[in-house]
C-alpha positions as CSV (number, residue, x, y, z in Angstrom):
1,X,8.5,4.8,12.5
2,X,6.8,1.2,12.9
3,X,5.2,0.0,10.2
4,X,1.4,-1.3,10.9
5,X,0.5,-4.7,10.9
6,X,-2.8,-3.9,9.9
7,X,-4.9,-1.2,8.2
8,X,-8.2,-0.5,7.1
9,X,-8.7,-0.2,3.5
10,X,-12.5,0.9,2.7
11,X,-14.0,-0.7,5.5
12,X,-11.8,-4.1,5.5
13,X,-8.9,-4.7,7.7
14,X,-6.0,-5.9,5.7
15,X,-3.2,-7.6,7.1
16,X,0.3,-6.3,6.4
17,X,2.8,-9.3,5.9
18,X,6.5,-9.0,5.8
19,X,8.6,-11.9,4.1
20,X,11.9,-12.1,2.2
21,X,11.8,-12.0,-2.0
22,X,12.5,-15.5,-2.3
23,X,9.3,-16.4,-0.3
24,X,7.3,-14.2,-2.3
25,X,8.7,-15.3,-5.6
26,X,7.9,-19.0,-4.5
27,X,4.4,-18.2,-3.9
28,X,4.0,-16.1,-7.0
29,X,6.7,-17.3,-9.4
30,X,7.0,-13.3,-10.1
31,X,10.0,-11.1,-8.8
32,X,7.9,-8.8,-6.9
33,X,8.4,-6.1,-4.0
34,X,4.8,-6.3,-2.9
35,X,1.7,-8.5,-3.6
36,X,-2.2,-6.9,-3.1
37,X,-4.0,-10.7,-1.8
38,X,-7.8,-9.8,-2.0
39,X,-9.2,-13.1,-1.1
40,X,-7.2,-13.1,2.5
41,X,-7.1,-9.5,3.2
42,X,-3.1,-9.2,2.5
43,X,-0.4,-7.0,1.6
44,X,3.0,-8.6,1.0
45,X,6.0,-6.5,1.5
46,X,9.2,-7.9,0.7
47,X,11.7,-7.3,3.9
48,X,14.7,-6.1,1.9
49,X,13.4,-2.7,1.1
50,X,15.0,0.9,2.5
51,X,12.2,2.7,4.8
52,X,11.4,4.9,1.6
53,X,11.1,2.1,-0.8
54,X,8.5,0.2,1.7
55,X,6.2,3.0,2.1
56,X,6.2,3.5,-1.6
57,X,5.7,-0.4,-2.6
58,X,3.0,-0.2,0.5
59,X,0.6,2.8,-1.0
60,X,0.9,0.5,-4.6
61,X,-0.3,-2.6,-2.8
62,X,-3.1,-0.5,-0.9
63,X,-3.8,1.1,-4.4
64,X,-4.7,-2.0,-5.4
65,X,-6.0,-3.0,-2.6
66,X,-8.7,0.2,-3.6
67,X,-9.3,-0.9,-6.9
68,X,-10.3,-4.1,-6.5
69,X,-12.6,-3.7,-3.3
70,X,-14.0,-1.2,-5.8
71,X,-14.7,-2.8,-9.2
72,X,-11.7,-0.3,-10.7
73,X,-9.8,-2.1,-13.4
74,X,-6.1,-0.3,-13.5
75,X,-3.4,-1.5,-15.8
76,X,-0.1,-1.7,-13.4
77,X,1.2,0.8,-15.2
78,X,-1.8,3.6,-13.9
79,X,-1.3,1.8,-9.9
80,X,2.5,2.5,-10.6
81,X,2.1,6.0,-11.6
82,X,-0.9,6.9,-9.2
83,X,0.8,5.2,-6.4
84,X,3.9,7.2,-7.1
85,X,2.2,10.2,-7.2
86,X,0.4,10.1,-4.1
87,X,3.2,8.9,-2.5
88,X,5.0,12.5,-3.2
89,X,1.7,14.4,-2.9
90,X,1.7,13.0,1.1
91,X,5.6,13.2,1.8
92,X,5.4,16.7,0.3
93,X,3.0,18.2,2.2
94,X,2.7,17.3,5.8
95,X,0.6,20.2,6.5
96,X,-2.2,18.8,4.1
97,X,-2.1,15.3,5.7
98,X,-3.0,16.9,9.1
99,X,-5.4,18.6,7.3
100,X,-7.1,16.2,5.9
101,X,-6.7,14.3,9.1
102,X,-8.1,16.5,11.4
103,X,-11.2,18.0,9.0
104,X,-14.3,17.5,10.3
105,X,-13.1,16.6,14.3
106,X,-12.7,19.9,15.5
107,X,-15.4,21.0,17.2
């Protein structure tokens, strides 16, 4: 599966970038897999991540992504842990994705 190159997160399109480490940690000066950018609508992925480890470090940055379009202050800790956990609650249960995509547009 392709990752998107853009989604929208409460309304807002957000860009999704892909770029080595070493490009991130020159812009940030942190050792990061991901980066939320609010100001320019961005989430950073770092392009040496296994297919699993993307989609996890993806639902993090659009957990953050969440919490600041929001006014939510969460420590890193909490977006770790809630990322984490929704990122199991959705590979888990396939049926309850459909679900949830589908409520609502069945006539």
């Amino acid at each position: 599966m392709t990752l998107p190159s853009t989604m929208t997160i409460c309304g807002v399109s957000w860009k999704i970038v892909l770029m080595p480490a070493k490009d991130m940690w020159e812009k940030t000066g942190m050792s990061l897999f991901g980066h939320c950018l609010e100001a320019s609508s961005e989430l950073r992925l770092a392009t040496e991540m296994e297919p699993d480890k993307e989609a996890q470090v993806l639902i993090h940055e659009v957990m953050h992504a969440v919490c600041e379009n929001n006014g939510i202050k969460m420590s890193e800790k909490d977006t770790r842990v809630a990322s984490n956990v929704w990122f199991c609650v959705l590979r888990d249960n396939p049926e309850f994705v459909e679900y949830i995509m589908k409520a609502g547009k069945e006539s």
